[in-house]
N, C-alpha and C positions, 0 to 999 in steps of 0.2 A: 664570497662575492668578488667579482670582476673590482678594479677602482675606479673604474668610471661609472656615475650615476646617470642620474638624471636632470646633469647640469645644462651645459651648454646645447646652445641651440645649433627597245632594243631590237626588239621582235626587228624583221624584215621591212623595208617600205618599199610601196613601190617608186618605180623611176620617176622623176617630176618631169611633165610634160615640158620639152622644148631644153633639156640636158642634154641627154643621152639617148636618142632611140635607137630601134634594131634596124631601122634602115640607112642609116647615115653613123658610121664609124669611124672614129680617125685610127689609125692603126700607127706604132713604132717598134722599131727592129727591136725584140726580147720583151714585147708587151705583152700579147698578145699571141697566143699560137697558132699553129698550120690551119684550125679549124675557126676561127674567128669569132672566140667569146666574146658576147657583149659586154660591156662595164660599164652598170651606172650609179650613181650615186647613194639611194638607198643605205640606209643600214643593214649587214647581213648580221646573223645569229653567230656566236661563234665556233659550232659547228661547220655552218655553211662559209664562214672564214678561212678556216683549216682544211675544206676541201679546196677552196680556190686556191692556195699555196700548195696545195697535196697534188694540184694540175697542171701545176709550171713547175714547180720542182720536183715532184715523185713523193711517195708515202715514206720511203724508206731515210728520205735526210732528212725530212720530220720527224721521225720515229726517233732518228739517233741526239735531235738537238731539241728536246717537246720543251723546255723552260724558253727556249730560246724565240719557239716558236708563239706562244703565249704572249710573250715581252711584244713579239710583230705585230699581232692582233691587237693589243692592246693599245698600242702608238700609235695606230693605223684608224684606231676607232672603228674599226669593221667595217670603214669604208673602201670599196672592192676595187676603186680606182686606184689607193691609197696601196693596198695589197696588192695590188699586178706592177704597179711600180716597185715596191721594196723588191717583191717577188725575180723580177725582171737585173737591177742591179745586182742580186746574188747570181742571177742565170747567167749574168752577160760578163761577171768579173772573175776573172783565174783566183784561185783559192781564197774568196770570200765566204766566210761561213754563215750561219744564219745566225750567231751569237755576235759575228763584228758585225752584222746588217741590223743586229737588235741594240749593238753599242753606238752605232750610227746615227739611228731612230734616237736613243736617250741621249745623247752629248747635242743634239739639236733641240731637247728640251721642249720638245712640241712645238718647234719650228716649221716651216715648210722646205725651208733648202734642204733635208735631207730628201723630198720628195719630188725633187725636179725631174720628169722624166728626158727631159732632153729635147722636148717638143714642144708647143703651143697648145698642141693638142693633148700631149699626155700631163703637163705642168698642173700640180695640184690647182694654182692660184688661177689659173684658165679656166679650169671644170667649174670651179666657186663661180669663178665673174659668170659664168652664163647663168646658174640660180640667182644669184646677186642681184642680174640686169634686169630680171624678170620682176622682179619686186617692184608694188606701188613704192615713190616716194616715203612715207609712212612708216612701214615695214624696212626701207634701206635701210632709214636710219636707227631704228630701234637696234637692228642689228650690227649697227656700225657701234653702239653704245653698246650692247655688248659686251663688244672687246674690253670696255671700262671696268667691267662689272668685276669686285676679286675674286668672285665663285665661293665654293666649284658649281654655285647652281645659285636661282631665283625662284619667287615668287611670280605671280601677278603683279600685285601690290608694288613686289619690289621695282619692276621691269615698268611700269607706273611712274613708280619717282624719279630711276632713272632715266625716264624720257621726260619730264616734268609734265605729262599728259593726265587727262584721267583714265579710270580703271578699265572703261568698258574698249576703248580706242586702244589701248597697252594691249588689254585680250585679243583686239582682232587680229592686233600686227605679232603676237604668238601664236595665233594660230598661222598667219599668213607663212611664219617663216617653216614651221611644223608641218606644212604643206610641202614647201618646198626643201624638206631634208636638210635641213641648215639650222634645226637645233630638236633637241632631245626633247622628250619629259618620263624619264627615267620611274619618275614616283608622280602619280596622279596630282594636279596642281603645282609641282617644280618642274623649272626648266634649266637644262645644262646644255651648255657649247664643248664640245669636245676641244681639247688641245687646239688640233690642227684648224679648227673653225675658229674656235678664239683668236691666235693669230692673226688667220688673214681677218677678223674684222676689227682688231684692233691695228692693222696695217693702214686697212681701209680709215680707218676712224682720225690717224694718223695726218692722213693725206688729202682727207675729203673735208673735217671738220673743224674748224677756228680752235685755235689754243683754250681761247676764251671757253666757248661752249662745251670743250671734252672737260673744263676743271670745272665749271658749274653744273655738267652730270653728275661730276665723281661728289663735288658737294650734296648734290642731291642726294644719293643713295647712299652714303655715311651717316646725315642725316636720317634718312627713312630708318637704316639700323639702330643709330643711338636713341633715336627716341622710342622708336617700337622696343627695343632692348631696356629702354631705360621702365617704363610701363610693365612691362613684364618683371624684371627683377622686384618691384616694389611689391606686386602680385605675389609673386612668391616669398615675400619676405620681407611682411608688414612692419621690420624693427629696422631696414634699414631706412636711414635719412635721407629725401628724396637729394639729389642732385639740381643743379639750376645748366641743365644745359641750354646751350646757344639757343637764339630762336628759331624755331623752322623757316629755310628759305619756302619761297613760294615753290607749288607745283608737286606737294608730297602727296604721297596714300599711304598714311597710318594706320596698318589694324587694330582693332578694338579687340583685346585679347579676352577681358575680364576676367573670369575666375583665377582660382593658383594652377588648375588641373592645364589649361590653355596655356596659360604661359608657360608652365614647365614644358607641355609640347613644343609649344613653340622654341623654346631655346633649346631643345633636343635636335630638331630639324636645323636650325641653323648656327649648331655652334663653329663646326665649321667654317661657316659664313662670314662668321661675329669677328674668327681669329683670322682670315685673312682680309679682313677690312681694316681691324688693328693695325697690321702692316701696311695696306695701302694709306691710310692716314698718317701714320710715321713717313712714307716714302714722299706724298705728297704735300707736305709742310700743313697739315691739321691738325696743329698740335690739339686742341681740344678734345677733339674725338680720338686721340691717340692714346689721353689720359682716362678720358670718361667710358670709352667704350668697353676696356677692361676690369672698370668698376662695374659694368652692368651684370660682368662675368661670373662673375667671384661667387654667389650664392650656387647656381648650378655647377660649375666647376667643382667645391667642395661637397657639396651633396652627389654626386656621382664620382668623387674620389679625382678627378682631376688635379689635385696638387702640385704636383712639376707646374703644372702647366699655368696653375694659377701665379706660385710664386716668379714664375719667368713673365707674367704678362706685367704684375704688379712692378715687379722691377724696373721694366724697360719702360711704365707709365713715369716712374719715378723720377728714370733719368731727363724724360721730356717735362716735367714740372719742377727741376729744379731747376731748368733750364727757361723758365716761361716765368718763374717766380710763382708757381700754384701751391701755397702753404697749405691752405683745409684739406687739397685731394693727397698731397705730399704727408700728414696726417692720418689721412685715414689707410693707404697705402701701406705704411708702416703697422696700423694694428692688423689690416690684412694678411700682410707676411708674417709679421708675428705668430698669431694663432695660429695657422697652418703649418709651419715651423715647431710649433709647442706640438702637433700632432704628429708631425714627424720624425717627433723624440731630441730634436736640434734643440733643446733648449735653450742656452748659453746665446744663442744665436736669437731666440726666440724674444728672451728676454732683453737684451739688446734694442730689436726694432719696437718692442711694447714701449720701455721707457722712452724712446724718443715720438712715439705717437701720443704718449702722456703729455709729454713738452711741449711740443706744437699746441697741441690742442689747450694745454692750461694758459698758454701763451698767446692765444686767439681768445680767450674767453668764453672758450665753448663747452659749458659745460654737459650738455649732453655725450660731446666727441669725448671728453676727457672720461664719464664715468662708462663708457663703452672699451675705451682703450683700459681703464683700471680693473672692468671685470674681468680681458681677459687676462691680465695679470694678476687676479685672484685665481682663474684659473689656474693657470701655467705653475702658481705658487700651491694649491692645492693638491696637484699633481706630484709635485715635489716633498710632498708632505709635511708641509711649513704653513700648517694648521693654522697658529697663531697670527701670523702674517697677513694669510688670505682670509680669515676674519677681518683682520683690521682694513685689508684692502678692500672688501665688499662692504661694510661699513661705508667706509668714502666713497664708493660707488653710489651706494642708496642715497648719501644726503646729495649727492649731486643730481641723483633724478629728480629726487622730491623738489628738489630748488626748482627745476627747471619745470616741474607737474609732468613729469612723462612716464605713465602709469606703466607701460610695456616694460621700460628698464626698469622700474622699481619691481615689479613683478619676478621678472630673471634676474634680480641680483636677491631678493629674498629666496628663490628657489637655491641659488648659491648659496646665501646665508642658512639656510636649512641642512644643507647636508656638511658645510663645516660646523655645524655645530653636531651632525650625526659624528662625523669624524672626531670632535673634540667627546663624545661620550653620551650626550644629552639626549637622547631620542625624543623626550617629551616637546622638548622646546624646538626640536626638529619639528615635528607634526607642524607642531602649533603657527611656526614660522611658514613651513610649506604649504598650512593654510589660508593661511593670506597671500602668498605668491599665487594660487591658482585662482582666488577671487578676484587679482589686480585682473591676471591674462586673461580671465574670462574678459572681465569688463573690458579690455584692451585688445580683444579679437583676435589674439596672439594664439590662434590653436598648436602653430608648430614649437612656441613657447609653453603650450598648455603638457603637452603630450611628452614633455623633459618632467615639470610639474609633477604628473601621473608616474613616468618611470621611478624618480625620486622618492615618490611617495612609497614607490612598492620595495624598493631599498630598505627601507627606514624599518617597514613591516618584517621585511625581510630579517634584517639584522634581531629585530624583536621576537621573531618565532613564530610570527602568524604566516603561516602561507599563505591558508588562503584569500588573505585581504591582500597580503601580496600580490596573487596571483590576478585578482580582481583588478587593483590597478596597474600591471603589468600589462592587461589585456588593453585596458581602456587606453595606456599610452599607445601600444599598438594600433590601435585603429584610429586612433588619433593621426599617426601617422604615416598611416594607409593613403593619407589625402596627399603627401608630400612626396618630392622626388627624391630623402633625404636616404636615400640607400644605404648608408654607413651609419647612422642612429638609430635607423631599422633594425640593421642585423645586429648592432651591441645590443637595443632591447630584447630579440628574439635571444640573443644567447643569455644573457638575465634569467629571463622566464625559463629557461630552461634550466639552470641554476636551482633557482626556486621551486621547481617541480621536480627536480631532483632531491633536493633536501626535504620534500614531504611525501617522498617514497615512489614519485608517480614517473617513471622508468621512458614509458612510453611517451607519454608529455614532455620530458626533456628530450629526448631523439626527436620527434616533430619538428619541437620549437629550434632545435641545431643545425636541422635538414633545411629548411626554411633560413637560417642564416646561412648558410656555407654557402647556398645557391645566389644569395644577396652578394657576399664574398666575392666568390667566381664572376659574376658579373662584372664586378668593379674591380678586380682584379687585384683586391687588398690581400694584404698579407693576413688581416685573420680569419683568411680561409683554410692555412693549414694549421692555425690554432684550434680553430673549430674542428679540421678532420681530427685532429689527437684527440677532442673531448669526444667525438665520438667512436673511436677507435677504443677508449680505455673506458666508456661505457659498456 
């Protein structure tokens, strides 16, 4: 058996009336050629992008520079005004290539000064002001806020909070601007501002908007994340302890996530979102949401294998709460890195941040935080194979639940006490113990705690020589956790079972159940997916 149980838990638009038409053109030297294409605003395909370059510069210096050519397209956002400008400085300047026209585009960093054409009429920021001017009042300003927003996309809901509006007036002025070419919706229901749009409406937003009111946007829709964030991680993951964030300023739209299946969606669609809003709260002095928002992170982060990414959020939360004096999240921080750390094989480093989450937390009187930080130092000690230890440590886990009546952690730390005591030899007293861990999680609604429960259980069979009661509750954690996004305690189960179905001669049952992991694997891009290809390479 493996040592891990069953413990721890674009298309084309047309032109917008009153931009660009075919009868009124402004034309500049190297825009535009002898035959007088029109250009308007629309989004092209990026086919139809690559011909418009393949028509002012020729097929043949495309052909010789296509990364180069891509990078143009891509800066340009397929907008054709955008393209006959870049197009136009390669045409008009001695030995500019299309690789320094595409390093030109990138050291502007989606700015517009790389896109000046040298005219009023060819100047990106001219072509915007006339969709710009045309907007109701309403629609301006949604899109002057905008520029606020840290992307790379929104909602409704979102684009809502950030205008302090409600939802149905938020939709008009997206469609108003989605009208007028002046913003995306790439995925049905998101909407994104390209680079060059973002800009100019954060220029706009800049110049047009009161200090005041651009940071009580940006409060808004930090807000609208942290709490819709804060909602969902609870969804997915009934054992953590809710947070007490800030109170909603006025003018928000919260969606109503409910199930686990929704919010794991949900934080799929925007994690993204979640990590550049991290940064705009750090940049804009909200400490709060600087700390809490990375806490909302942490469950889906580690169920889809994001690690780096968790341990870099948790840290830089850290450095902003020791800086605010936030001991509890300063706390729990530390068992966050921890754990993930103990996964990452950092031990030494692991156990470090556990005991000072121990500290804190025994030092705040918290004893629920403290027997959460000591599991996962039974863990970490279990791993290490220091048996005796992490008995004693899940011990003091359990009397600190039961103190506290929090039936969830008593549940996970007798599933832990179960299989240290498989480990110390006992199989009986295992059962018997991991029968009562899956009676608490029942009562405790803990299914992605139940479904550790079940794998353990099928361990324990395992070790005993029953397959197939093994295999029975192999199956059952399985589908257990079919409901969650936990991609990495999927694939250790699936390779388990296939373990198990290998040791009771069943050949084909172990290839399924590895094939089904490796593709979990691959996904998440974990290293035991070329564990998994060697088990099934030496099958």
């Amino acid at each position: 058996m493996t040592s891990r149980s069953g413990l721890g838990p674009a298309e084309g638009h047309p032109t917008t009336p009153g931009l660009l038409d075919d009868d009124v053109h402004p034309t500049a030297p190297g825009l535009l050629d002898d035959d007088v294409h029109p250009i308007t605003l629309g989004l092209l395909d990026n086919d139809a992008a690559r011909e418009l370059l393949a028509g002012r510069l020729g097929r043949d210096r495309l052909a010789a520079e296509p990364d180069a050519v891509d990078e143009i397209v891509a800066r340009c956002a397929r907008l054709p005004l955008a393209l006959a400008i870049a197009a136009a400085q390669v045409a008009t300047r001695a030995g500019v290539s299309l690789a320094d026209q595409a390093a030109q585009l990138r050291a502007a960093g989606g700015g517009l000064d790389a896109l000046d054409g040298g005219d009023p009429a060819t100047d990106v920021r001219a072509v915007f002001s006339w969709s710009y001017r045309a907007l109701d009042p309403a629609a301006a300003r949604l899109f002057r806020l905008l520029g606020l927003h840290p992307g790379p996309d929104l909602t409704a809901p979102g684009a809502a909070s950030l205008a302090g509006e409600p939802l149905e007036p938020a939709q008009a002025g997206l469609r108003a601007l989605r009208h007028a070419n002046l913003l995306a919706e790439p995925v049905p229901g998101r909407y994104a501002l390209h680079d060059l749009l973002r800009a100019y409406a954060t220029g706009l937003a800049q110049t047009e908007d009161p200090p005041g009111d651009r940071r009580a946007a940006v409060h808004r829709v930090l807000d609208h994340h942290l709490h819709t964030a804060h909602a969902a991680a609870l969804a997915i993951d009934p054992g953590r302890r809710p947070l007490n964030p800030p109170e909603p300023v006025a003018g928000l739209t919260v969606p109503r996530l409910g199930d686990p299946s929704r919010a794991l969606a949900w934080f799929e669609a925007n994690h993204r979102v979640l990590t550049a809003a991290v940064q705009l709260a750090a940049d804009e002095g909200f400490d709060v949401h600087a700390w809490q928002l990375p806490w909302t992170m942490t469950t889906y982060l580690d169920w889809r294998g994001h690690r780096a990414e968790l341990i870099a959020a948790q840290t830089a939360a850290l450095g902003v709460m020791h800086r605010i004096g936030e001991v509890p999240g300063r706390a729990n921080a530390h068992r966050e890195i921890g754990r993930i750390l103990h996964r990452l094989g950092r031990r030494e480093e692991a156990a470090e941040h556990l005991a000072e989450s121990v500290r804190l937390h025994a030092e705040l009187g918290d004893a629920i935080g403290e027997a959460r930080a000591r599991y996962s130092t039974g863990m970490l000690l279990t791993a290490q194979a220091r048996h005796k230890e992490a008995t004693e440590e899940f011990g003091r886990t359990l009397a600190l639940a039961e103190q506290a009546g929090d039936l969830l952690w008593q549940g996970r730390t007798l599933n832990a006490l179960s299989w240290a005591h498989v480990e110390n030899g006992d199989l009986a007293l295992a059962l018997e113990v991991g029968a009562r861990s899956q009676a608490l999680l029942q009562r405790a609604g803990d299914r992605h705690g139940e479904a550790f429960a079940w794998n353990n259980n099928a361990d324990i069979h395992h070790r005993g020589g029953d397959y197939a009661e093994a295999t029975r509750a192999h199956r059952q954690a399985i589908r257990l956790m079919d409901d969650f996004g936990d991609r990495a305690s999927h694939a250790r189960m699936l390779v388990e079972l296939g373990e198990t179905r290998l040791a009771a001669g069943d050949r084909a049952g172990t290839r399924e159940a590895w094939r089904r992991a490796l593709r979990l694997y691959e996904e998440l891009g974990d290293a035991g997916a070329e564990a998994t290809r060697r088990r099934l390479d030496d099958l």
